[in-house]
C-alpha positions in Angstrom: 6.3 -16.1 -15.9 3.0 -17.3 -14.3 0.4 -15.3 -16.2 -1.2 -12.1 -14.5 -4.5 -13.2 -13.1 -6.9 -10.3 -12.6 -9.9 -12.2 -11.6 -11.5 -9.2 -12.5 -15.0 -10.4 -14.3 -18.4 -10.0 -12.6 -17.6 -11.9 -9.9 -13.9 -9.8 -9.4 -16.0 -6.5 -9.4 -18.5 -8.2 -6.5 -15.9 -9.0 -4.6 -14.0 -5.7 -4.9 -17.1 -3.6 -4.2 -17.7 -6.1 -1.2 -14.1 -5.6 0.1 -14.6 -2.0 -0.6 -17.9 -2.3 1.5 -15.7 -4.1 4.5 -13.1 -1.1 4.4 -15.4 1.5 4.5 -18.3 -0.6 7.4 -15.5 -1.0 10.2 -14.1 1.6 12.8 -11.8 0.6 15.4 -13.1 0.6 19.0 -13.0 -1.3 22.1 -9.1 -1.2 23.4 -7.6 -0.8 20.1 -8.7 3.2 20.4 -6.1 3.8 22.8 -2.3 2.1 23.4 -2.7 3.4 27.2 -3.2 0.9 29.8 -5.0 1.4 33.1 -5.5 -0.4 35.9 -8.8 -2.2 35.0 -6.6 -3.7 32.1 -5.1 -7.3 32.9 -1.8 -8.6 31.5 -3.3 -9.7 28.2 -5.8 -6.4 27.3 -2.6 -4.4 28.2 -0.6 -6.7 25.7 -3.5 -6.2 23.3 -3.4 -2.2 23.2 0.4 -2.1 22.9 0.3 -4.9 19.8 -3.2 -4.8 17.9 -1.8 -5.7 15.0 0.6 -8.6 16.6 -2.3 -10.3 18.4 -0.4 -13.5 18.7 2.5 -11.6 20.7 -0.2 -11.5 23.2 -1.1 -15.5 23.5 -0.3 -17.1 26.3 -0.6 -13.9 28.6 -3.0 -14.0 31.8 -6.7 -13.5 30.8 -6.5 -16.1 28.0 -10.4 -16.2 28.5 -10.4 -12.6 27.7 -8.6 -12.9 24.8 -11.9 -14.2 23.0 -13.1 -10.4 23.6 -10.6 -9.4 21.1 -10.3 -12.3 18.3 -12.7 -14.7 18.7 -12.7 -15.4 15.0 -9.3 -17.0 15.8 -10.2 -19.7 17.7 -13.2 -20.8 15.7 -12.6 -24.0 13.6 -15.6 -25.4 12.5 -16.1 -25.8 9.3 -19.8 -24.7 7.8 -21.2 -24.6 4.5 -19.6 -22.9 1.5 -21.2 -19.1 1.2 -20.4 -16.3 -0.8 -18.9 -13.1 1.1 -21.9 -11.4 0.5 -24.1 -14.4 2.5 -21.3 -14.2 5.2 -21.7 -10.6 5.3 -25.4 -10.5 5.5 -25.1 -13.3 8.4 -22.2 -11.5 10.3 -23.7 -8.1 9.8 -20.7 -6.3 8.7 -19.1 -7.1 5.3 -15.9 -7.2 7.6 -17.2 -10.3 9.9 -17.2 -12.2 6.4 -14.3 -11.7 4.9 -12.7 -12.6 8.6 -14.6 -15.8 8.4 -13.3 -16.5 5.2 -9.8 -16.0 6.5 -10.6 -18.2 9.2 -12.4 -21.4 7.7 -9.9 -20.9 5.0 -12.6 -22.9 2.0 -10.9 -22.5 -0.9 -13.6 -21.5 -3.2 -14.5 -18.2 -0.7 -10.5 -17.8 -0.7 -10.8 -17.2 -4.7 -13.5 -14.7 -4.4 -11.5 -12.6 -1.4 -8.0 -12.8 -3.3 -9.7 -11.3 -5.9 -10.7 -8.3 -3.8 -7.7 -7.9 -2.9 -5.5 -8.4 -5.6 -6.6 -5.0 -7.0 -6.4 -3.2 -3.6 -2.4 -4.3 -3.1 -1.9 -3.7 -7.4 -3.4 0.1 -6.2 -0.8 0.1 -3.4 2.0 -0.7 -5.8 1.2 2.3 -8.3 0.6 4.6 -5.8 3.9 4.2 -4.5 5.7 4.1 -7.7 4.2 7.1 -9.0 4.5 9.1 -5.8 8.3 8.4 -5.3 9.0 8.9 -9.3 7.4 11.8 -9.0 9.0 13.4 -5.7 12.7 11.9 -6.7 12.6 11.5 -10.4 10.6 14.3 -11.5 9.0 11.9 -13.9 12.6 11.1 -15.5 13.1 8.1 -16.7 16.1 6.2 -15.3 19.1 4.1 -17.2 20.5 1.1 -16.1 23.8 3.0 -15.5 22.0 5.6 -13.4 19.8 2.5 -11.6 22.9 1.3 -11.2 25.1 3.9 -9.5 26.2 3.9 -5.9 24.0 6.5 -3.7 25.6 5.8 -0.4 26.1 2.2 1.7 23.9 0.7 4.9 24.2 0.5 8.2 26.9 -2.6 7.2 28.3 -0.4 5.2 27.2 -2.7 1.8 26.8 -0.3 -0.8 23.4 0.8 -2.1 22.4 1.4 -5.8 19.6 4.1 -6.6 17.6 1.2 -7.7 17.7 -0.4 -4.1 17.2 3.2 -2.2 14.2 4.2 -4.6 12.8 0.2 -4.0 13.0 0.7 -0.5 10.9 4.2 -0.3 8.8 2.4 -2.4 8.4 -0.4 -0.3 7.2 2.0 2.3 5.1 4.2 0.7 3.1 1.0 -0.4 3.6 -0.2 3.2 1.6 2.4 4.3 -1.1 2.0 1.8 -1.3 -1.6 2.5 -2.0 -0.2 6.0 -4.8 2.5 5.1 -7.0 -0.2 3.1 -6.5 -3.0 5.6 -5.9 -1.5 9.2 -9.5 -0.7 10.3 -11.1 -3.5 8.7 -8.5 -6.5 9.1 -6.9 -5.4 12.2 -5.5 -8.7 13.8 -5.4 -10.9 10.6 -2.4 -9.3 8.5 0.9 -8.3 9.1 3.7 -6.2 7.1 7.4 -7.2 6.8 7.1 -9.8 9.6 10.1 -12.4 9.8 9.1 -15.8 10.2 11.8 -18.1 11.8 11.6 -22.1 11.5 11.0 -24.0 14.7 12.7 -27.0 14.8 10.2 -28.5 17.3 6.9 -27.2 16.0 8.4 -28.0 12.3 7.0 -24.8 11.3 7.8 -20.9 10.7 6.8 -19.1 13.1 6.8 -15.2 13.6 9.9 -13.5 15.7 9.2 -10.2 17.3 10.9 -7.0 16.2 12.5 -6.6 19.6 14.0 -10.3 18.9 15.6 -9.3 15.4 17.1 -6.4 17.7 18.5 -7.8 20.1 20.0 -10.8 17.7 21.6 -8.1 15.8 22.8 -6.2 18.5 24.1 -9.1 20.3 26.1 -10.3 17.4 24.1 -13.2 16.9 22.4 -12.6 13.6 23.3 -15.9 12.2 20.7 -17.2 14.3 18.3 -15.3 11.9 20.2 -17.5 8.8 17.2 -19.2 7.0 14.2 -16.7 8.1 11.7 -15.5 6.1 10.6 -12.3 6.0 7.4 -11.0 3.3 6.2 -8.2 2.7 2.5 -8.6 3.3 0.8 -12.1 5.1 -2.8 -12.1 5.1 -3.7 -14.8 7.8 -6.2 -16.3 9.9 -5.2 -14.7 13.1 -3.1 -17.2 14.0 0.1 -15.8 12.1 1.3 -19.8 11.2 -2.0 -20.0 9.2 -1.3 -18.0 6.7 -3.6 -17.4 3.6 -1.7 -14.9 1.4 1.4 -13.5 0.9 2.0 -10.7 -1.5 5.6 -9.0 -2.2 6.1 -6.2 -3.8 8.6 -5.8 -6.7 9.8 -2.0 -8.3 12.0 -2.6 -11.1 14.3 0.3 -11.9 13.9 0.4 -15.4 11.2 -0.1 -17.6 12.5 -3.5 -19.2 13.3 -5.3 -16.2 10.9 -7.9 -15.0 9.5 -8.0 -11.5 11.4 -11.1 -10.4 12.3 -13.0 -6.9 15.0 -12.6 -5.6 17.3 -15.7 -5.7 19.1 -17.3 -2.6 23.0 -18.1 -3.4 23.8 -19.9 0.6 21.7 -20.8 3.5 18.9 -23.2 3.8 17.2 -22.2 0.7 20.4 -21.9 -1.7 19.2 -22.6 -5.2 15.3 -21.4 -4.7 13.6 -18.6 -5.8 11.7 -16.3 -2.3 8.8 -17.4 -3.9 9.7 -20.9 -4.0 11.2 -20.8 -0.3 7.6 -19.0 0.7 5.4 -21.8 -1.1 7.6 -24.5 0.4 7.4 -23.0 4.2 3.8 -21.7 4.0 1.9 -23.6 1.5 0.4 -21.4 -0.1 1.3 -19.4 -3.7 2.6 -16.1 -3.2 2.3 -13.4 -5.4 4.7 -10.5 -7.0 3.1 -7.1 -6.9 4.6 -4.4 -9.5 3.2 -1.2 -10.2 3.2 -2.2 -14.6 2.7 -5.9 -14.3 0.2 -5.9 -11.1 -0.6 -9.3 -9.6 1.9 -12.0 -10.6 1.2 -16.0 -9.5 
């Protein structure tokens, strides 16, 4: 097991303070206020308002000039000198303009200092919704094997489901939602939760598929077309959603003695990897298991 790194020495606590500045600095304004479209919106701003956190839904709409309004940080590439968050923040004027040009110019040394402001935030996320659920479905029991074990009911595939897997996925959601309050009004357009990434044999890469698209494969009776996708639980990015910077997935392990592990794949294009080794190999970048006892594992 990679060991835990907290990052959490003088410069962690700077960095958490400053991402703590960032979350508490930005409101959301402009468009993103209201999902209503009006006549003075064009295709794009209307596409914007209905998706703001799926900006790149949007690309390629009419307006594509306007779309600067909304995410100009997404279409700057050049590459300045190395500064610390709280020199970006100082320049942009809002701790959040930094940590978005950090996500953007992607410098590996400023990528440290944000991933350890965020590390703690998503470790948070992960206790928050452990305790929350254990404490609403367990009553602060601890849980067997056997009982992690036992059959609670069966999907919508009619695959049965353990307690462990119905408590993980309440978890999941409950830390969903966090992931949402800390990040939503101050990262707006540059992460997204439980997006499926689908590889493009043209581009070579994996590339996001709308929600409406897993739909309608699934309700076509074409989900082996999905065979192969990806799908994390949190991608930190820099507003383009192929450029992507971090990935955290969270892990809830029934019992106390079970490890917070990836999953394995047994068939597909990935048979014989680890998620985390199928994520490093189509993204490029490290991801990182996120359990409410073990926090941030790499």
């Amino acid at each position: 097991m990679t060991p835990y790194r907290s990052g959490i020495g003088q410069n962690g606590r700077s960095a958490f303070s400053f991402l703590l500045a960032l979350l508490a600095s930005i409101s959301t304004g402009g468009c993103y206020a209201s999902t209503e479209c009006t006549a003075a919106d064009t295709t794009h701003s209307c596409c914007v308002k209905k998706h703001p956190r799926e900006l790149w839904f949007c690309d390629g709409l009419e307006g594509a000039e306007e779309a600067a309004n909304f995410r100009t940080p997404s279409t700057h590439t050049q590459q300045g000198p190395a500064l610390s968050a709280k020199e970006l923040a100082a320049i942009t004027g809002a701790a959040a303009g930094g940590a978005i040009l950090i996500l953007i110019r992607g410098n590996a040394d400023e990528l440290d200092e944000l991933q350890d402001a965020l590390d703690p935030l998503m470790e948070e996320c992960a206790r928050r919704a452990e305790q929350t659920v254990n404490r609403l479905r367990l009553g602060g029991k601890t849980l067997s094997p056997a009982e992690c074990n036992e059959q609670v009911g069966v999907d919508k595939d009619g695959k049965p489901v353990t307690r462990a897997m119905a408590l993980g996925n309440e978890k999941h959601e409950k830390a969903f939602a966090c992931v949402e309050e800390k990040l939503g009004r101050s990262l707006t357009g540059y992460f997204i939760i439980n997006q499926r990434y689908r590889f493009n044999s043209k581009t070579r890469q994996y590339e996001p598929i709308s929600k409406e698209e897993v739909e309608r494969l699934v309700r076509t009776d074409r989900k082996k077309e999905l065979t192969g996708s990806l799908e994390p639980d949190v991608v930190i990015h820099s507003g383009n959603p192929t450029r992507v910077r971090f990935i955290y997935d969270f892990k809830f392990p029934c019992t106390q003695d079970n490890l917070p592990t990836w999953r394995a794949y047994s068939r597909g294009p990935h048979r014989d990897q680890t998620q985390g080794e199928a994520y490093l190999k189509a993204f490029g970048v490290k991801p990182a298991r996120v359990s409410p006892r073990d926090g941030v594992i790499r």
